[in-house]
Every structure is written in C-alpha cells, then in structure tokens.
SERO-4910 file (N, C-alpha, C, O; in steps of 0.05 Angstrom, whole numbers):
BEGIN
 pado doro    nc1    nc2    nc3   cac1   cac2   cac3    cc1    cc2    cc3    oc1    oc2    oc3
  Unk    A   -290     12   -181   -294      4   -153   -267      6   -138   -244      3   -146
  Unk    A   -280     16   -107   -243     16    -99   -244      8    -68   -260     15    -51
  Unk    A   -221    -12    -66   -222    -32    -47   -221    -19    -16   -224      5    -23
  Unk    A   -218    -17      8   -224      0     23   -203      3     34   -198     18     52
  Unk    A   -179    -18     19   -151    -16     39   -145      8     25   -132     23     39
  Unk    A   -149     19      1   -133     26    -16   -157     68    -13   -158     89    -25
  Unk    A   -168     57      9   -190     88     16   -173    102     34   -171     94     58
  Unk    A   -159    124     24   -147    134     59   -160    165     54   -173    176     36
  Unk    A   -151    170     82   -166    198     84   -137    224     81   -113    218     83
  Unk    A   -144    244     78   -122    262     80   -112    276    107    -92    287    113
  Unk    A   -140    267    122   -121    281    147   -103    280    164    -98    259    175
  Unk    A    -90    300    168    -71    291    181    -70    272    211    -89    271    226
  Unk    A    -43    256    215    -56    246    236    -17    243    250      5    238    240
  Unk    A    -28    252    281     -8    263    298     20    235    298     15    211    296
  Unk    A     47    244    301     67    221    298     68    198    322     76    175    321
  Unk    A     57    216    344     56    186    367     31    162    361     32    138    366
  Unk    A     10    179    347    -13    145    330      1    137    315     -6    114    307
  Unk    A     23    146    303     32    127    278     50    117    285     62    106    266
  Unk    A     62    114    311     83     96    323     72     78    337     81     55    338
  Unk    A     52     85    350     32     59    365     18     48    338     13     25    346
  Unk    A     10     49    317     -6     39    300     18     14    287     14     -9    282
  Unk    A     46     31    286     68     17    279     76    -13    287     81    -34    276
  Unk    A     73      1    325     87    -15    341     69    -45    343     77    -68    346
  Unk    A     37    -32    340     14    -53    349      9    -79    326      2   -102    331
  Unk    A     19    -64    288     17    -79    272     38   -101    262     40   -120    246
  Unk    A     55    -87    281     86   -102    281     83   -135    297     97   -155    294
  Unk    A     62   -130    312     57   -163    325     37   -183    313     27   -203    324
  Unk    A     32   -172    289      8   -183    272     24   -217    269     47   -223    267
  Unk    A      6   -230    269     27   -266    271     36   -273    233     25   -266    212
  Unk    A     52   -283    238     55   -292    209     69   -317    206     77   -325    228
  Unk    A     76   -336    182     84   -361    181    105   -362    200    118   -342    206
  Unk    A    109   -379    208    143   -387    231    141   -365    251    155   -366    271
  Unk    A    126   -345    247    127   -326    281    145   -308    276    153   -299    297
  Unk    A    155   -300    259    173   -285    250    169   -250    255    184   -235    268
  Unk    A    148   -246    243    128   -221    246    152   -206    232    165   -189    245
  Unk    A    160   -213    194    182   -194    185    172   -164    173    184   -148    158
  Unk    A    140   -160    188    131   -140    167    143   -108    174    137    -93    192
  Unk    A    160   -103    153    166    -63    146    147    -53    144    128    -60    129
  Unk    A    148    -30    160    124     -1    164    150     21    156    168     24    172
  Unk    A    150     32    139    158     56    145    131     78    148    108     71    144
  Unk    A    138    106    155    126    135    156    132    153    136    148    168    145
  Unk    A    127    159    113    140    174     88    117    207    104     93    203    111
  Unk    A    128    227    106    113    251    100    120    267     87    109    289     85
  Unk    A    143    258     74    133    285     53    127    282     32    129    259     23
  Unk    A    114    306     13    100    294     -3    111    287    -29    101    271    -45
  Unk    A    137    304    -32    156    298    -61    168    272    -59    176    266    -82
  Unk    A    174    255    -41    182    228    -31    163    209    -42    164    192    -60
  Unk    A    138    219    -18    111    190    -27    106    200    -63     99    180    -75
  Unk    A    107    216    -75    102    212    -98    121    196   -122    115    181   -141
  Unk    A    146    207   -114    160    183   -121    156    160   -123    152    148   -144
  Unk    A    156    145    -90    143    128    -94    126    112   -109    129     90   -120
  Unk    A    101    131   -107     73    125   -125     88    116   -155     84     94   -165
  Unk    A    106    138   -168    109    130   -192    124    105   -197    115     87   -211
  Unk    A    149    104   -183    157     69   -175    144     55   -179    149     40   -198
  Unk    A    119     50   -164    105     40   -152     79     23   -185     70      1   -194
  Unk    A     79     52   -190     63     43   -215     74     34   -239     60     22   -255
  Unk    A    105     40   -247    125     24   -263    127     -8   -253    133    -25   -270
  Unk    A    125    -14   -237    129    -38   -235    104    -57   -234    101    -80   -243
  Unk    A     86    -40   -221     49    -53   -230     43    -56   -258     28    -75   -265
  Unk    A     54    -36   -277     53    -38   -294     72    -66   -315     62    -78   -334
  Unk    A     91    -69   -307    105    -90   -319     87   -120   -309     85   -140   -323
  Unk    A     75   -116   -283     62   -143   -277     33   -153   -280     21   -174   -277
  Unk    A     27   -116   -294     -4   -124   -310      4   -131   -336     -6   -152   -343
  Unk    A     21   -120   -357     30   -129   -370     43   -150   -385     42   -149   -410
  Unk    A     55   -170   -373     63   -195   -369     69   -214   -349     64   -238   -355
  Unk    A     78   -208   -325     73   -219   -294     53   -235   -286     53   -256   -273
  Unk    A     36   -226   -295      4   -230   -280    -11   -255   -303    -12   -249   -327
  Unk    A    -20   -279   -293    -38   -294   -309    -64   -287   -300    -67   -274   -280
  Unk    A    -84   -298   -316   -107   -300   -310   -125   -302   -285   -146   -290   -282
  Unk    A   -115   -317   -270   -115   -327   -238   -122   -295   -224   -143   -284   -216
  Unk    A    -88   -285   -228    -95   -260   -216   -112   -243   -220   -127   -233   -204
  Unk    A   -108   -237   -251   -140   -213   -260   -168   -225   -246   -184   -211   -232
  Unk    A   -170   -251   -252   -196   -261   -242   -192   -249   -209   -202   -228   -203
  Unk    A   -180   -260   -195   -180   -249   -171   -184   -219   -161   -194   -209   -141
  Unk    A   -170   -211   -184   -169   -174   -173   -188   -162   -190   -186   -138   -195
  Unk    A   -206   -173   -199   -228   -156   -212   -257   -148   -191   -274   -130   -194
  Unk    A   -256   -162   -179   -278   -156   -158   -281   -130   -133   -299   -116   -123
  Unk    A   -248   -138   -130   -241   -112   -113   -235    -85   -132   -236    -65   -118
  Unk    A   -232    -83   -151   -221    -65   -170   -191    -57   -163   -183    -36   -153
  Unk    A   -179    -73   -168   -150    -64   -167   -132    -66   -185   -129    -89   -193
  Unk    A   -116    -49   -198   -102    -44   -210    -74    -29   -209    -66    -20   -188
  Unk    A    -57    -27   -237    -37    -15   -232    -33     21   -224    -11     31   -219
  Unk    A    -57     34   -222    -55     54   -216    -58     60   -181    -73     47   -167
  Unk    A    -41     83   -171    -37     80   -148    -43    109   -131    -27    118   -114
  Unk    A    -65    122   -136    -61    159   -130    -64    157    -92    -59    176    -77
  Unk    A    -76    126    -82    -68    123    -58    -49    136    -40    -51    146    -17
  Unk    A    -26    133    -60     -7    131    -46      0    166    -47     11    175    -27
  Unk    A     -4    181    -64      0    210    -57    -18    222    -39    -19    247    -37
  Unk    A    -34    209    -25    -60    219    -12    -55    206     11    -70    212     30
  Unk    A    -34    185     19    -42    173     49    -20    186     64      5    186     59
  Unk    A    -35    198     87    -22    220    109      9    195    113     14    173    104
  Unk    A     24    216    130     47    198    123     62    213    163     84    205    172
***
C-alpha cells in the first residue's frame, strides 16, 4: 500500500509553481508561530538520488533499532517504510 503523500507524478512542473507552492506552504501555522518549515527544489536527478540513498541509510537504522512498536503499529496502515523510490521520481 502506498500513502498518497508519498504518490508523485513525473511531470514536469514549471519553476514559478514551485516558488508559489514554496512561498504559500511556508505560512502553514505551526507551534509558537514560528512557521520553521525548509522547502528546498532539488532538479537534478544525480542529486535527488543521492539523497534517496541518504535517505534510506538512515530509515534504515530507525527500522532497525530507532523505532518501537508504537511506530510500526502506526505506520503499517499507511504502508510506510524505509524504502524511498519517491524521491527519485518527484519533479524537482
């Protein structure tokens, strides 16, 4: 099963939506009003795959031992796990 945050599409999509998508998620509210959330734009693709692999070394250490029960119970419904091919696939 795969959760729908984790569904992107490949197409491309032009750099002025991804600066308004930036600018608009940047005011999302959060504890104390702070709004500390990082967006970067990765496009290329030897970068975001990096990433991905990062990405899955360290998922991996927290399925591994990190993670109690709590969490698996939690993340089994959505199907989520330490694998991440998301991330070589989301337009950038």
């Amino acid at each position: 099963m795969q959760s729908k945050v984790r569904g992107y599409s490949d197409r491309k999509v032009d750099r002025p939506v991804i600066g308004s998508c930036i600018r608009t998620v940047g005011t999302a509210p959060s504890g104390a009003n702070r709004q500390p959330w990082p967006f970067v734009a990765i496009p290329g693709v030897e970068f975001k795959h990096r990433i991905r692999l990062a990405s899955e070394e360290e998922e991996r250490k927290f399925y591994e031992g990190g993670a109690g029960d709590e969490w698996f119970k939690a993340l089994e419904p959505i199907g989520i796990n330490g694998d991440k091919p998301h991330l070589d696939k989301a337009p950038g």
